[in-house]
N, C-alpha and C positions, 0 to 999 in steps of 0.2 A: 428430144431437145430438153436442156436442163434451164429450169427455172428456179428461181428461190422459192420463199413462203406464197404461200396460197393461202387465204384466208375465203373464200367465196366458192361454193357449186359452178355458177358460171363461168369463174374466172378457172376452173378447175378442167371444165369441160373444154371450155375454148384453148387451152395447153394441149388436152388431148385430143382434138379436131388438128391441130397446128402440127402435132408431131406422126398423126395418121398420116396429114395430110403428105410431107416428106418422107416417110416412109413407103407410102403409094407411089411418088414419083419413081424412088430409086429403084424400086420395083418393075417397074414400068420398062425402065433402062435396062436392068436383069433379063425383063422379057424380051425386049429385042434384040438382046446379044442370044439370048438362048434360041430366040429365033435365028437369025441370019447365020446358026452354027446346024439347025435341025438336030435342037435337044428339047424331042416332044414331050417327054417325062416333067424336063423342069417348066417348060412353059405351062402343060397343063394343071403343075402343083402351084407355078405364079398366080397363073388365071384365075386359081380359084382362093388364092390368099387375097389378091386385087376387088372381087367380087364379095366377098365377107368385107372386107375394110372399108369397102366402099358403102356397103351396106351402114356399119358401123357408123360411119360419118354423117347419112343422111338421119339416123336415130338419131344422133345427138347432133346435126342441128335443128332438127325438127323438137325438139325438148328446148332448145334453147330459143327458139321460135315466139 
């Protein structure tokens, strides 16, 4: 997601929470087309991009906390 100027950490972080966060959905979407096709390869490379980013998200908003 494009933003303008950032002048702030939180306001910086909460851009990159906002744009994980749509990034994880569409993902999410990829994952069940690759499911309902039985494409194990890409689901298991989704599942574990999903799993990091989701990780990713709870760090910062636990910093932002």
């Amino acid at each position: 997601k494009e933003t303008g100027v950032v002048t702030g950490t939180d306001e910086a972080i909460k851009n990159i929470l906002d744009t994980l966060k749509l990034l994880i959905a569409s993902e999410r979407e990829l994952l069940a087309l690759a499911s309902e096709i039985d494409d194990e390869v890409t689901v298991a490379l989704l599942s574990d991009y999903i799993s990091g980013q989701e990780k990713e998200v709870w760090m910062l908003t636990s910093f932002l906390s």
